[in-house]
N, C-alpha and C positions, 0 to 999 in steps of 0.2 A: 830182168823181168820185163817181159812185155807187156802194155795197156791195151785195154780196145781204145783203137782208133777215136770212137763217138767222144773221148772225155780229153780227145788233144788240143782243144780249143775252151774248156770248161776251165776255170778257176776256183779258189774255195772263193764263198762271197766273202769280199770287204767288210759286210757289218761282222761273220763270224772272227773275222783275225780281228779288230776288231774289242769285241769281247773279251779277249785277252790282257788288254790294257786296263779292262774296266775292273781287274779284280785288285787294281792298285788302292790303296787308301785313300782316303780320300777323293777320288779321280770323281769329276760330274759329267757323266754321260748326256748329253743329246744326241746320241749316237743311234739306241736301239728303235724299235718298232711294237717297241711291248705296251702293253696295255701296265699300268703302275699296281704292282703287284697286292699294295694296299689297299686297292679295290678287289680284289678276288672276293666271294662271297665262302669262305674256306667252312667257316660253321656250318653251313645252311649245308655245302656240300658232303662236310661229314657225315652228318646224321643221316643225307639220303642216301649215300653211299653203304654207311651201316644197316638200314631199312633194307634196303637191296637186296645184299648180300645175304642176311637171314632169312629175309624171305622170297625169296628166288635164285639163289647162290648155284642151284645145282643147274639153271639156264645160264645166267650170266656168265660164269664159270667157264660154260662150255664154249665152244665152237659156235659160229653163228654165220646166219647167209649173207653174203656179198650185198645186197642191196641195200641193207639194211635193217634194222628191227621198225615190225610196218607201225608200231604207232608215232614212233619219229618222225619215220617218213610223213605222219597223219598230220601229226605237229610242223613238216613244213609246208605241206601243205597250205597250212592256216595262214602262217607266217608270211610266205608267199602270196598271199589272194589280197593280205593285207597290201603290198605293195603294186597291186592292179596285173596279177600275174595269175594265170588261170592253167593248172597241170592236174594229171591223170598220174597215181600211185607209179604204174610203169614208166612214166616219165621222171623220176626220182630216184636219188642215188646218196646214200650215205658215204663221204669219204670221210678221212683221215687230213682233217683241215682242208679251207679250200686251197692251200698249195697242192693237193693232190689232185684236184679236179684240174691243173694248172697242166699239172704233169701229165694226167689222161688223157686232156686233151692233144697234145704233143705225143703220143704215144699211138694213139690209136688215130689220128689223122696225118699226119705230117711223115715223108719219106725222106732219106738223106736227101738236101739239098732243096728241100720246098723251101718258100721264101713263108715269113709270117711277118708282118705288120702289127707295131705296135707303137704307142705313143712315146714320143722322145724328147723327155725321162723315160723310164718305166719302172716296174717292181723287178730290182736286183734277182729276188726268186725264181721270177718267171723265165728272165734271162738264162739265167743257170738250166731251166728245164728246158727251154726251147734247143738251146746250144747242146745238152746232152744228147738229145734225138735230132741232131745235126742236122737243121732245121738252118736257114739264110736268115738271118733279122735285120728286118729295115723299120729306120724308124721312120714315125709320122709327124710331122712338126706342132707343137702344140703352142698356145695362146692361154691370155685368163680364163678365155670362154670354152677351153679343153681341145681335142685334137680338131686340128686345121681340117676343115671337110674339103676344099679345094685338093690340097696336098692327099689327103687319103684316096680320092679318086682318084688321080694324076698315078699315084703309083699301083693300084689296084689293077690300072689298066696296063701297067710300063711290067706289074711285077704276076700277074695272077695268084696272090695270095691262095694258102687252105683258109688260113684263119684273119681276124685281126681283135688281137687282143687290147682289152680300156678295161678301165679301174674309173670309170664317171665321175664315182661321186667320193669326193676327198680323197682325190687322188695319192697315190704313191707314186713318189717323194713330191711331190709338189704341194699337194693339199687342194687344188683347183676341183672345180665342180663343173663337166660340161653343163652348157645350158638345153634346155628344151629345145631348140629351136635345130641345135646342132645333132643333138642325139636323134630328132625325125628325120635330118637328112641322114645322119651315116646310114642308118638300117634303108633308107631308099635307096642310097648307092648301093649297100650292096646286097640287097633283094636283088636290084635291077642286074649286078654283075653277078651273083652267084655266089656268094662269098659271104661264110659264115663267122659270126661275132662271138669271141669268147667276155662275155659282160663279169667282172670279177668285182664282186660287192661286198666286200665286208669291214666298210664302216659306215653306212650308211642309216644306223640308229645313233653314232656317236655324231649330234649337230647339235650345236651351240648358239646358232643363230639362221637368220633367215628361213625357205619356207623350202620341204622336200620337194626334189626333182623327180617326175615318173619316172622308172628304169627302163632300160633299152627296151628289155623282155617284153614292157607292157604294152609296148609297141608295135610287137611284132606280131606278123598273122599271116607268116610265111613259113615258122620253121627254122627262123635264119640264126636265133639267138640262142648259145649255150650259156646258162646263167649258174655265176656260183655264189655260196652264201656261207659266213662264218660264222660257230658260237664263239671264236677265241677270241673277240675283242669285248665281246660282251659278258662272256660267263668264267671262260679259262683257257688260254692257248694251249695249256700243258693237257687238256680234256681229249686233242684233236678230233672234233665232233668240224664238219660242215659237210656242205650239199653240193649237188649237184643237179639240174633242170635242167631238161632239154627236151627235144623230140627223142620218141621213145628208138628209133633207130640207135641213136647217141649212145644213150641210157647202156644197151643194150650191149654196143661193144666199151663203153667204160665199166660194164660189168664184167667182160671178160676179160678185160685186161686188170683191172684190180684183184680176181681171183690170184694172178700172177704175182704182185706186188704184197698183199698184204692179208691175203683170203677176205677178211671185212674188218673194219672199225672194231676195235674196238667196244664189246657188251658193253660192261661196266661202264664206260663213256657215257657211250649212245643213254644209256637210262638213266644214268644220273642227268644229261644236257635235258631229257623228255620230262624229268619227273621237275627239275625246279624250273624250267619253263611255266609248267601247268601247278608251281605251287602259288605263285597268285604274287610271286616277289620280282618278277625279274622286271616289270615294266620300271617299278620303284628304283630298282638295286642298276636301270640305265641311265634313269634320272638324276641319283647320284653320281654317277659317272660321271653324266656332262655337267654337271656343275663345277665337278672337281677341276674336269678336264677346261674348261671355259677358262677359270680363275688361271687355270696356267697359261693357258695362250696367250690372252689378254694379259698375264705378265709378261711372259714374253716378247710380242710384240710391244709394250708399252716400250721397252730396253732396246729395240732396234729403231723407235722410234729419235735415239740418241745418237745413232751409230752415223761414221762421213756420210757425207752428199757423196752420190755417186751408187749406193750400196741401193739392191730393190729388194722388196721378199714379197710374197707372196701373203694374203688375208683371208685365211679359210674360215668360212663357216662350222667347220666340223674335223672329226680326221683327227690324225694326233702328229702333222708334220707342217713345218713353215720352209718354204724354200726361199732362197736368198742368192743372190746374183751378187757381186762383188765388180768392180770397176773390171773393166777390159784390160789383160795381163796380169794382172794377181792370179797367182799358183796355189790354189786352197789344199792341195795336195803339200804343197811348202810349209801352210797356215797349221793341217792338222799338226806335224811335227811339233812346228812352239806351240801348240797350244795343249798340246797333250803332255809337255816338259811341263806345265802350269798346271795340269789337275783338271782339262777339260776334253773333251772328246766330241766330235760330230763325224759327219760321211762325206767326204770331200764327193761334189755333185758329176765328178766324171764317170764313175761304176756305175751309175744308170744310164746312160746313154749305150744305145745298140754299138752308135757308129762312135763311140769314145771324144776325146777332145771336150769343150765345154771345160777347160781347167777354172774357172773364175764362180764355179758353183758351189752349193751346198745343203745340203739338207738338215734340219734339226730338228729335233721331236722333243717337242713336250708336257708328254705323258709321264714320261718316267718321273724326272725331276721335281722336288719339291720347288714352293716358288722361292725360299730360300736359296738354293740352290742351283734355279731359274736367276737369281738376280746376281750372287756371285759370279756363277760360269758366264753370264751372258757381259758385264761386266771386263771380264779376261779377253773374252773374245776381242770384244771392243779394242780393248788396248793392246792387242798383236796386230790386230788389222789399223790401227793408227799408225803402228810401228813399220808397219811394209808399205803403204802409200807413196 
């Protein structure tokens, strides 16, 4: 049996093999990327869900347009303006999570063999989508203060990027937050070069500390920023409800290529994300989140505050990931093994990197984990990486 060619450099991602492990007993994941499923608002969802259906079952039910259902769209609107972002209906796109605007994007700009820029870590996901539409990825060198503006020029010029994909604010896998100062240059770079910014936001209502950063988009007054936005960290990833914002050129051919993919979102979704937005709970129902999400971090980090001399991680504001460096020559790729023989599980930090290598990294989330269970696994950790030293 023959493959197309585009999937001879794709792999499944690392976190879904992965998942496989986690369905051991006992096993403590800081592995996934999920939002801790004890936060879902499942009640509230029900009943609107039930609301729904009786009384508009014969729309919801049905087929629906590729754009979206327009008062969604009306609701991100809002949502958007809140964040110093200013768009036109037409400029608006309901996907299928914003991993699908990820993939749009990749699909409708990028030819075999375009080069795309992106921050080095990155989102494993996006990885995956870019390499599908066999797309060159290079990475951008990043810093606490997010991707190196030096380094992004430098190659902008060396590579002519379509795109250059950032996740700004609590970042994936790192948790970094570029700064202001960084985000006004990249969109100057590449106004000046021609060269459009995929802005990927979706956690940027989950902050625990410190003061929000404007986004790229707010920035911009050229056209140059396609911006995406998630409900799955805030309401339910299993909904897959997010957006898409652009110049309506964008909009336009991400509508035509989604017709391809998925005709549209998901009704039922889409109206369930629009109706408990606008029931007057979800500002409440993200409050509890970061509180939840806080108390783990901060567990968290208290426990690597134990960990040898030598080991760095990362101090997010926000986000549900702490990234962690490990002494120069530790094999974290060796570390998952014992630690997974022990009942613990993370993402050894080399699957994010474009350009691989980086053995001595790591990513770990704690979202899912109770701090129970935050203090146990983080504990184990410890004591494997004593053991390899």
């Amino acid at each position: 049996m023959e493959f197309a060619k585009r999937l001879d450099n794709v792999t499944g991602s690392a976190i879904r093999e992965i998942f496989a492990l986690l369905a051991q007993p006992g096993m403590i994941s800081f592995a996934g990327g999920n939002p801790s499923p004890d936060s879902f608002p499942s009640e509230d969802v029900a009943k609107i869900a039930e609301t729904i259906i009786r009384q508009h079952g014969s729309t919801v039910l049905q087929y629906g347009g590729t754009p979206g259902i327009g008062k969604l769209k009306e609701t991100v609107l809002e949502m958007v303006k809140k964040r110093g972002i200013d768009a036109a209906p037409d400029e608006v796109i309901i996907t299928s999570g914003s991993t699908q605007g990820i993939g749009l994007a990749a699909k409708t700009l990028v030819n075999p063999g375009d080069v795309i820029l992106t921050e080095s870590p990155t989102f494993i996901g996006a990885l995956q989508n870019f390499l599908t539409y066999q797309a060159d990825v290079k990475g951008v060198a990043m810093d606490d203060e997010g991707m190196i503006i030096e380094d992004l020029e430098e190659k902008i010029i060396k590579y002519n990027p379509k795109f250059v994909y950032t996740i700004p604010t609590f970042q994936n896998p790192t948790g970094r937050t570029m700064l202001l100062k960084r985000r006004k240059r990249m969109i100057d770079v590449c106004e000046r070069c021609g060269v459009l910014i995929l802005e990927d936001d979706p956690y940027c209502d989950l902050r625990y500390s410190g003061d929000p950063v404007p986004t790229i988009k707010s920035l911009d007054t050229t056209n140059t920023v396609i911006y995406l936005l998630s409900f799955s960290k805030i309401i339910s990833p299993g909904l897959r409800v997010g957006a898409a914002v652009a110049d309506k050129r964008v909009i336009d051919k991400y509508n035509i290529a989604k017709q391809g993919e998925d005709l549209h979102t998901a009704n039922l979704s889409q109206e369930i994300v629009d109706a408990y937005v606008h029931s007057g709970k979800l500002e409440g129902h993200i409050k509890t989140l970061c509180d939840s999400y806080r108390k783990q971090r901060d567990a968290m980090q208290k426990k690597l505050e134990a960990f040898p001399q030598g080991i760095t991680y990362t101090k997010p504001d926000g986000g549900l990931f702490i990234w962690a460096c490990l002494p120069k020559g530790m094999d974290a790729v060796k570390l998952f093994k014992q630690c997974t023989d022990q009942g613990v599980a993370f993402v050894p930090g080399t699957h994010f990197f474009p350009e691989g290598g980086n053995m001595n990294t790591m990513r770990l989330n704690f979202s899912m984990p109770s701090i129970e269970q935050i203090d146990k696994g983080m504990d184990i950790l410890k004591s494997v990486i004593e053991k390899n030293i």
